[in-house]
Structure formats: C-alpha cells, structure tokens
N, C-alpha and C positions, 0 to 999 in steps of 0.2 A: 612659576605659574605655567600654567598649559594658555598658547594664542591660538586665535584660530581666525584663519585670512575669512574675508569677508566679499562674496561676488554681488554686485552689484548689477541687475540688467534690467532695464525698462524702468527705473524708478524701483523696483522691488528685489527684496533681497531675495536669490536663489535658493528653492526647496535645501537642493543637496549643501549648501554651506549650516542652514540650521541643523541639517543632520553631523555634520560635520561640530560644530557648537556641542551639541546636545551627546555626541561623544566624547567630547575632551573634558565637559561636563562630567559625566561618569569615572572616566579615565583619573580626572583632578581629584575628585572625591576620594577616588583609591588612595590616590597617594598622599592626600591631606595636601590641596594644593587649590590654590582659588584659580578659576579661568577664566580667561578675558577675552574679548575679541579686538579683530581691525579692520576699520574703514575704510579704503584708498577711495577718493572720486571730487567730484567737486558735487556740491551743495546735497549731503550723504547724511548731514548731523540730524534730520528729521528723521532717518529709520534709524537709529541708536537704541532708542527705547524697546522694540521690538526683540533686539537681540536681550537686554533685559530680560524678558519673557522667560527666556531660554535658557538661561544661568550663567549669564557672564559677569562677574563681578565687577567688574570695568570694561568699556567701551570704549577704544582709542578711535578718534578721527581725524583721519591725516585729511583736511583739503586741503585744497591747491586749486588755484583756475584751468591748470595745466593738465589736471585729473578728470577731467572733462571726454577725454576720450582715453581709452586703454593702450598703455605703453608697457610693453614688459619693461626695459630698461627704465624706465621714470617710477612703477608703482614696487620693482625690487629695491630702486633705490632708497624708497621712503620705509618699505618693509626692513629694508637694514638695519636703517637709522634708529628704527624703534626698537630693532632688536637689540641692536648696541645698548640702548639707554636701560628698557628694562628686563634684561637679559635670565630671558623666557627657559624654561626646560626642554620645551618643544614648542612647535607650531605647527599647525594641522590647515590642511587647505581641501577642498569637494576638488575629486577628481573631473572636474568639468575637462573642457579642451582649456577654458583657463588656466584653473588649476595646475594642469597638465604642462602649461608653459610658463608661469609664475613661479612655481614651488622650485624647482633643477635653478632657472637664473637666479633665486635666491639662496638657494643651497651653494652656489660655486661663490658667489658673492660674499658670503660666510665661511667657505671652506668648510662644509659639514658633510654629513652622509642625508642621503635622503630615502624615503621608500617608498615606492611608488604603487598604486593599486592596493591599496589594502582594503580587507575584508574583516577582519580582526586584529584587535586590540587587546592586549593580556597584561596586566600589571603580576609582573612573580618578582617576588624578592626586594620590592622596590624599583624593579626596573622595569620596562618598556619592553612585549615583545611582540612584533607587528607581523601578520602573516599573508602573504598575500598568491594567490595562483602563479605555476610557472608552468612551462614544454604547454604550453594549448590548455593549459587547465588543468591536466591530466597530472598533478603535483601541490604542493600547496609548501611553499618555502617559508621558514619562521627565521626571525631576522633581530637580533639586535644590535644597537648604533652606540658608538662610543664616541660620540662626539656631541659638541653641545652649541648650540640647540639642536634637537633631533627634529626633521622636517620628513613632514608625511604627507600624501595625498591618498584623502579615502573615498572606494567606491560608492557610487551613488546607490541610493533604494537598496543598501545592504544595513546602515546604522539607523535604531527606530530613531525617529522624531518625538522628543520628551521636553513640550513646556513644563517652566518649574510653577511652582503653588504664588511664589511673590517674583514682583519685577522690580525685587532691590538691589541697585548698584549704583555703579559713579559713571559717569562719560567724562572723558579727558579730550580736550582737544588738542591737537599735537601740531607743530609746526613741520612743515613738508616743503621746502624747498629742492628743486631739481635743477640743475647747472643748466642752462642753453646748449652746450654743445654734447651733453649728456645723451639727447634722444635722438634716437636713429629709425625710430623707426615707429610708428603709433596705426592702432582700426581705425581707419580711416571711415570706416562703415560699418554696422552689425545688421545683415538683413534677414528680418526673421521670415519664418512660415508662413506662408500663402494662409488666409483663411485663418488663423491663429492655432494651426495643430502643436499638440503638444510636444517638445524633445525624447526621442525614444529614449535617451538615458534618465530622463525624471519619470518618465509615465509608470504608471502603478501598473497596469495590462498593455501588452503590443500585441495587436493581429498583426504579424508579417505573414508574406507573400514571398515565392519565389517563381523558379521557371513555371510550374503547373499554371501559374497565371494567366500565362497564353498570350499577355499584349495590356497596355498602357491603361485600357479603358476599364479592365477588369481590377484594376487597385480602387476602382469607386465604389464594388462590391463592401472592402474592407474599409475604407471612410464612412460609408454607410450606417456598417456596423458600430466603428468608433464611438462615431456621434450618439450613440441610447447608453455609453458607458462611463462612467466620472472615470475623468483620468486616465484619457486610453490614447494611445500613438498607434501611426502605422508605421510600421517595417518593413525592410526586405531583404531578400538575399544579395550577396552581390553579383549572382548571375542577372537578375532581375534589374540593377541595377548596371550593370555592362551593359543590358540592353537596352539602357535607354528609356525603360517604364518609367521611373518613378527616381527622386533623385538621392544623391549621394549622401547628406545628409541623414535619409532614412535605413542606410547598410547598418544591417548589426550583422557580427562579427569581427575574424580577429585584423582585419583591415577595414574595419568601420567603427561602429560603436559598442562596447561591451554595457551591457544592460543586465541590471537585476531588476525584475518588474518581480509584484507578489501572481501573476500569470504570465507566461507566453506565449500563444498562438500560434502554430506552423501551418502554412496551407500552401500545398505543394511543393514544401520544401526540403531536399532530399534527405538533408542532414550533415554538406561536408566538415572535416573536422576545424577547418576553419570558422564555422558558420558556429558550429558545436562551444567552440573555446568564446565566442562571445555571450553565449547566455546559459554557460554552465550554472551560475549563482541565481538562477530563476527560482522563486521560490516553489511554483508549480509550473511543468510544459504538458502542452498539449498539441499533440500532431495531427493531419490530417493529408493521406496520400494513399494515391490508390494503388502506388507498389507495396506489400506488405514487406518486403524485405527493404524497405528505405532506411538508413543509419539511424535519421532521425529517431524512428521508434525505439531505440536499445536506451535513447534517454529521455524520453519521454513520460511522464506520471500518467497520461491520458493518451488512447491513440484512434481512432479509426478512419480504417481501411476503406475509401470511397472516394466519390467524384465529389471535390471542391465545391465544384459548381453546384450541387444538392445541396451539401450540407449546410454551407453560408446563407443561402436562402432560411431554411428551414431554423439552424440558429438565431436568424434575424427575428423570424414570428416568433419563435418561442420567448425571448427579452420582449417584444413588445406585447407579447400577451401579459407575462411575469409584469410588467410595470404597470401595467392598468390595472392589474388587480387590486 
C-alpha cells in the first residue's frame, strides 16, 4: 500500500496533506494498490472519517497523551513502528515545514532514500518516478528509489484535491508508545497569524510586495486587497522582509517559502533569481513594476509597466464593482 502522513493543526486536517492523500490515491490506483493514511496526535480519531472522504482505505490512529504537542523524535518513532508492522511501498508526507522535518527523520530511522519537493509523480513500468525542480528551478531532476519504503514529500497547491464518490474504509487504532528518554525535543508553541491570514504555501492567490513598497504601512494596501479574495495570502520579497516591513513568515522564495498558488501577484518586485526559484510552479504570475526591464517580466504570464501605487487602487474598485454585480 501507498501511506500518507497525516498533519494535524488547530483541530483540522491540513489542505496540503488531503492533496497529498488524494495523490497516493491516484498513484495506488496505478499500481493496483489500496492507500491508507496516518494520524499521529492525541484525541485525532474524530477526523479519520474525513480522510475516508478522500480515498484511504484504512485510517491508522496512533494516539498517545504524549502526541499532544509535535515531536519530531516521538511522531518518527510511532511512524516507524507502523511501518515496520504493515510494511507500506511508500509513504507520502505535504511538504509543509512539518513535512519537511518529519519525512528525512523517518527516512534515516528506516534507512531509505527519500525525495524531497516533488511536483510530479509517474507510475512507468510498475515503478515510481518522482520529479521534482533543482539549480533554482532552472532544471527539473527525475528520480527513482530503490529502497523500501520510498518516502516522499510533495509540494503544496501543485496536486488537485480529488474527494472520492464513497467514504468507505476501516480505521484502525494502533498503539503508540514512546520511551521517556526518547524525546529530546517537542513545539513547545505554534503561533499562528495575526488576524487569521492565510499560509502563503496553502493560498490559492498571493499579492506579494517588495522594495517598491516603500515602508511597513504600504503592505495594508495588499491586505486590503486580500480580504475581497477566497483564499488569498500576502507575500513578500525578502528585501521587504530584511527591512523589517512585514514578517518572515510571509518571504517567498528560495530562502522562504516556495508556493504554487493558481495566481501570483508581484508589486514592485524586481524579480531576483532567488525570488524567481520560489514560485516558478505558479500556475499564473503577474507583475507589476515601473522599470520595464525588471527580471520579473521575462517570467511573468501578465505584466504592467506602472506606479504600484495606481494600480492597487484601481484593482481594488474593479473586484469590488465585479462582486456587487
């Protein structure tokens, strides 16, 4: 069977893990293989049914009182445990920052290979071949693993989200014990966004912002806009964020967040190739800067040449005429 780790945050399951589900879904299909997923947390077994929805033929629930707050060490050790017993082909995990630090401690824990960042998934010949961007983006490396389980972490807002027609399956409860001297280290804390904005790696559109912003007060311009838009984050550059605008969290790029939004919004932002390698996977970008020669435009679907400070305005009325009609 194909697993797929399962993130837990605020009580509800993570967009990007159902996309992640909803790929191995597919993936299993190919190869004539049921998929399941798994729970780590404490008092988790009430969203089981949900991943149901989504085509997991089995539900594993590891709690533990202990899974109460996130341990990498404690939540690889239960993910082991279950690999050991029903000894999966693969396992798939949402490239969150979780993800990101779960998947590698579970893969050395197993001794496997793992692959990180993927964007595609290919079933040839019966086997698995995962592809995912390298050098800045400017490459796209294909990959297969010879080891077993194959453990994978996939981008976010690049796999569709596919409920199935019935939410028939089993839930298994599993036992999850962790040694006391086992954990070294647990979140102490998860504190979310001011205001409830959305994660620029889940939002479906990001207006970011860079230098052309001019100062702190000018990212209210782009929350502005956010809020008339289902599913919109702000961004920014990490010049924007060196300075102090607007915080770190919000950096996309390749020393922030890499995002695939089905839009991405640039306002005054030049286009460094750093900036560039984070939301190559955009499904549309759109610029906006009043040097015409800005990098940004060479990859841009949409561009024009103008003062920020007009445009954002005049986009504003246009959506809130478009919604009242």
């Amino acid at each position: 069977m194909i697993l797929t780790d399962i993130e837990i945050r605020d009580n509800k399951v993570k967009k990007a893990s159902l996309e992640a589900l909803s790929e191995a879904k597919r993936t299993a299909e190919a190869l004539n293989m049921p998929v399941a997923a798994a729970v780590v947390g404490s008092g988790v077994e009430g969203l089981a049914s949900e991943l149901l929805a989504y085509g997991a033929a089995k539900v594993y629930v590891l709690e533990n009182p202990a899974f109460v707050r996130y341990s990498a060490q404690d939540h690889a050790h239960a993910l082991a445990g279950l690999a050991a017993k029903i000894n999966p082909f693969a396992v798939f995990f949402s490239g969150t920052a979780l993800g990101r630090d779960l998947a590698p401690r579970l893969a050395a824990k197993l001794g496997v290979g793992l692959v990180s960042d993927c964007t595609r998934i290919a079933v040839i010949g019966g086997a698995l071949e995962y592809t995912r961007p390298i050098f800045a983006g400017k490459a796209l490396l294909t990959v297969r693993l010879n080891t077993s389980p194959q453990l994978a972490t996939l981008r976010p807002n690049v796999f569709p989200l596919v409920p199935t027609a019935t939410a028939a399956g089993e839930i298994v409860r599993e036992s999850a014990g962790v040694p006391a001297d086992r954990t070294r280290g647990e979140a102490a804390e998860i504190i979310g966004e001011q205001g409830g904005e959305i994660d620029v790696a889940e939002a479906d559109i990001i207006l970011s912002g860079g230098r052309g912003m001019k100062g702190p007060e000018n990212f209210e311009l782009l929350r502005e806009l956010a809020r008339l838009l289902p599913r919109t984050a702000v961004g920014a550059s990490r010049s924007a964020v060196d300075s102090g605008w607007i915080g770190h969290q919000h950096q996309v790029g390749q020393t922030g967040k890499t995002v695939s939004p089905n839009l991405y919004m640039a306002f005054g932002i030049s286009g460094a190739i750093q900036h560039i390698a984070g939301i190559s996977s955009s499904k549309f970008i759109a610029a906006v800067n009043k040097d015409p020669e800005a990098p940004i435009f060479k990859v841009a679907d949409f561009g024009a040449v103008g003062d920020l400070f007009e445009v954002i305005p005049r986009l504003r009325d246009e959506i809130k005429k478009r919604r009242s009609e």
